[in-house]
N, C-alpha and C positions, 0 to 999 in steps of 0.2 A: 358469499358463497352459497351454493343449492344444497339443498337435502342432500342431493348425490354428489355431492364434494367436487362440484364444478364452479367456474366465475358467472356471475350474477352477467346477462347479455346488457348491457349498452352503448349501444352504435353509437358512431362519432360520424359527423357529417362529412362530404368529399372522398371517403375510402371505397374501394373496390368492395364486390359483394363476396367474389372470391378469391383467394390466392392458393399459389401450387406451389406448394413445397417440394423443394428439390432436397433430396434427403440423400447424405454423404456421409453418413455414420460410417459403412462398410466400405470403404477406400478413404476417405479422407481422416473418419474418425481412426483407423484401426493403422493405417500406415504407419503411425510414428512409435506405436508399440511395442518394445523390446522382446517382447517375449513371445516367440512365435504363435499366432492364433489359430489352431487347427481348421484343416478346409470345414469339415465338417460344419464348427461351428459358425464358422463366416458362412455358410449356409443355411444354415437354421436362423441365423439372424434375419438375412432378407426373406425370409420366408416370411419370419414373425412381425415384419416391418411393411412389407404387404398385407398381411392378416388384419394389420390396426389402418389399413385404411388409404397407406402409403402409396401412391400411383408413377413417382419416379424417385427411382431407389438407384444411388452411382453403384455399379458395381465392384469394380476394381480396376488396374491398371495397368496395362498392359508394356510396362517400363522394363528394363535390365533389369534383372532381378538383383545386379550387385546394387543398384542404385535404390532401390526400394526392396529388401528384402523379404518386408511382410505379405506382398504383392505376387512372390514368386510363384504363386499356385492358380496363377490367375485362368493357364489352360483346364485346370481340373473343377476351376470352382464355377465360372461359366456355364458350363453345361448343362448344370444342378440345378439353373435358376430360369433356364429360359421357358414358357409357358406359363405364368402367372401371369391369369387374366388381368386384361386392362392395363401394366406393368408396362412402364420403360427402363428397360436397363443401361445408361450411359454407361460407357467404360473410357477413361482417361487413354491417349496413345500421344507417346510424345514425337513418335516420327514414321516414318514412311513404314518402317519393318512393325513396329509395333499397330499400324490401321490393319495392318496385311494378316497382320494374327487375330486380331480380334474379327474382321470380318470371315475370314474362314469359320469361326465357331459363330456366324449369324449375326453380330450385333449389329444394331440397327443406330442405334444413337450413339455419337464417340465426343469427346471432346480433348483438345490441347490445351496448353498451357504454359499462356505466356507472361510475362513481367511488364510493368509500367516504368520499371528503372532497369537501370545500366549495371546498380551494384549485383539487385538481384539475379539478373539474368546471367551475369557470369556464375553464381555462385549457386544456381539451381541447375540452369541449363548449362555451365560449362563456355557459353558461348557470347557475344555482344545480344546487343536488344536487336540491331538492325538481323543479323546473323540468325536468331532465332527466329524471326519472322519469315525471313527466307527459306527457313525448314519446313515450317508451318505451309506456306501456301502450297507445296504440288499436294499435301495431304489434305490439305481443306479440298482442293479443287478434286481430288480423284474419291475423296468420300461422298463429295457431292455428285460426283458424276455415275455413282454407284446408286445414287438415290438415300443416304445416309442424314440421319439429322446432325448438324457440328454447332455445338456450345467453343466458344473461348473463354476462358477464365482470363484475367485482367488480375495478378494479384500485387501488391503495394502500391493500392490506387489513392492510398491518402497518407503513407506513412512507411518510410525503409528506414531500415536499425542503422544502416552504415550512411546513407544520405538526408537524413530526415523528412519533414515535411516535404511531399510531393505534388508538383503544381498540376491543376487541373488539366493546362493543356498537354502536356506531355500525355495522359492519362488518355485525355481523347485523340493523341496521334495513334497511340496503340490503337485503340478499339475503331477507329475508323480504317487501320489496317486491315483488322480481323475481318471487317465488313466489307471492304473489300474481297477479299480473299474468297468472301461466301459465306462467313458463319452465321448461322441463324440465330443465334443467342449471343449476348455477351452475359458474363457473371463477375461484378464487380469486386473484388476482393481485399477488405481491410485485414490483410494478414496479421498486421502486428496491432493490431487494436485500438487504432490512436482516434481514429475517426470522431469526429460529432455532427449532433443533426443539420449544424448548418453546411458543413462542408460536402454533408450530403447532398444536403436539396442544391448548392453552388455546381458539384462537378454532374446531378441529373440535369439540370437548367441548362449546364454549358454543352452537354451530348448532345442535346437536344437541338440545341442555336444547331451543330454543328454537322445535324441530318441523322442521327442516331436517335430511333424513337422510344420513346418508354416501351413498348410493346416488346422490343427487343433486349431489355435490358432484363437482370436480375441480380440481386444482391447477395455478399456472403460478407458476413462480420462474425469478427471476433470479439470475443467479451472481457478482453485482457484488464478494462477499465470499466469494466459495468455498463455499458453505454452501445451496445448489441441489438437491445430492446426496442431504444430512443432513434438509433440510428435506424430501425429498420420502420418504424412507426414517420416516422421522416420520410425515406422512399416511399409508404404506402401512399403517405398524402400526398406524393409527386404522381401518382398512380402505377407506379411497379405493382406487378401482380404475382413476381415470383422468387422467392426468399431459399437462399440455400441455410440447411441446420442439421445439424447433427444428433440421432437422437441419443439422450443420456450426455447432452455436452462432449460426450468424446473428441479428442483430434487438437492438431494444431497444425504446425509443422516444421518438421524436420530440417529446412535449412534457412529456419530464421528462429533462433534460439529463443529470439523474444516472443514468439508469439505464444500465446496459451489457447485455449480450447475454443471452440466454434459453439455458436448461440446454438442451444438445449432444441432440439423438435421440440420439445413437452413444452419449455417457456414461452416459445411462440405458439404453440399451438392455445397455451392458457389466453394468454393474450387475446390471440385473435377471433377466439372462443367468446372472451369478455366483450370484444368489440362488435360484431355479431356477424363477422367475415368467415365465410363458409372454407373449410378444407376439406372436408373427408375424413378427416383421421378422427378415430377413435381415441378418447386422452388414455382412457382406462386402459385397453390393448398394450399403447405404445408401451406407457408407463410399465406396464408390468414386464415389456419386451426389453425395455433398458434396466431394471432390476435384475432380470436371468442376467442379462451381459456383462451388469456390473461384478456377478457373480463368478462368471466364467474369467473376466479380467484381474479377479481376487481383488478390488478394490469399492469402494460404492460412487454412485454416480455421483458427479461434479452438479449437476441439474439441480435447482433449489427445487423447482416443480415436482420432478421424479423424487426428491428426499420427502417432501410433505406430502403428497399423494401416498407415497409409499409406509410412511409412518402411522397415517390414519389405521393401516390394512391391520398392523402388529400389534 
């Protein structure tokens, strides 16, 4: 560690110079939380999530609000946030009514969200895997016709609680759906945390054979088993350049009871700090931005990053 309570820089050969964190604290982190989060402060967070350097910040989701409750204010909180320079603001729309509402309030970047299994997608979406896909394309196809950017998420891409281990090609029929469809991104999704690095660089390897390019891929792990880190440091050497995290670890989700919280912004950001992989963020900002948060959520942050950064300050 530095004088200034940062990691010591040494690059590892083969890695990207830079990666873009795609930052999901404020939809993905705050959705599963029981206790209503005022707009207010889900505003002041992306504010102070930009502040530290943040350049694509999810904003929220534009779902039924019986389905996601925390989300419900998603017309009011929108508004709040558009104009921070340099700033892309994704917002999640699961269907046709939900692209319609968020592009009325401007947004430029949307993304859906669909399953790699059969258990999941009834028990998220309600509907089969083939069935959701079919909802998904007139929305991919009319955001894009709008000139809109579309991420698809991809989530139980290495592991479902009620099916288990999840075979790679299954994982790339999805995502070569999405690519069809038109989405410009996929976001690989270890929901429930089981992932490791080999199975990572197996299912980047096999996208790849199967005309899906790193370019277009990004990662989202869970740290249900510690192995968040290892798994994302795996993608890097595959050359993924773009990592979803949550700052202050917040988030899981809501209809996989096994999953636990999404990889820390701050521990990636230490990480990739130590490796000498440029992001933009500020560690000192973030960190202080997930302390207020932890504050307003009356619990402390899950983050080991944000607990020792934060401990030095006291």
């Amino acid at each position: 560690m530095t004088a200034d309570g940062l990691p010591m820089t040494r690059p590892a050969p083969g890695l990207p110079a830079r990666v873009r964190i795609h930052e999901v604290g404020a939809r993905d982190g705050l959705q599963n939380e029981q206790a209503t989060v005022p707009t207010d402060v889900k505003a002041e967070f992306v504010h102070r999530l930009a502040d530290a350097g943040l350049t694509t910040i999810e904003a929220t989701s534009f779902v039924h609000p019986k389905w996601v409750p925390q989300l419900a204010d998603a017309e009011e909180l929108f508004p709040r946030l558009t104009g921070l320079p340099g700033v892309n603001l994704p917002v999640l729309v699961p269907n046709r009514r939900g692209l319609d509402r968020a592009l009325a309030l401007g947004a430029r970047h949307v993304a859906v969200f669909a399953s790699a299994t059969e258990s999941f997608a009834k028990a998220n979406l309600n509907r089969t895997l083939d069935d959701s896909l079919a909802v998904f394309a007139p929305v991919v196809r009319h955001a894009k016709d709008t000139g809109v950017h579309v991420r698809g998420y991809v989530s139980m891409c290495f592991g479902d609680p009620w099916e288990g281990p999840v075979e790679p090609a299954q994982v790339v029929r999805v995502c070569a759906a999405l690519r069809d469809m038109g989405c410009d991104e996929l976001s690989l999704g270890d929901t429930i945390g089981v992932a490791t690095p080999g199975h990572v660089r197996d299912l980047l390897a096999l996208l790849n054979a199967e005309g899906v390019p790193t370019e277009a891929l990004g990662v989202h792990f869970h740290d249900t088993y510690g192995q968040a880190l290892a798994n994302t440091l795996a993608a890097l050497q595959h050359g993924v350049t773009t990592v979803d995290a949550s700052a202050g670890g917040l988030g899981g989700c809501p209809f996989a009871k096994s999953a636990t919280g999404n990889l820390a912004t701050e521990d990636l950001v230490w990480m990739l700090r130590g490796l000498g992989i440029e992001t933009g963020v500020d560690l000192g900002r973030l960190t202080a931005t997930s302390v207020w948060m932890a504050e307003q959520l009356g619990r402390p942050s899950p983050s080991r990053t944000v607990r020792a950064l934060s401990s030095k300050d006291q």
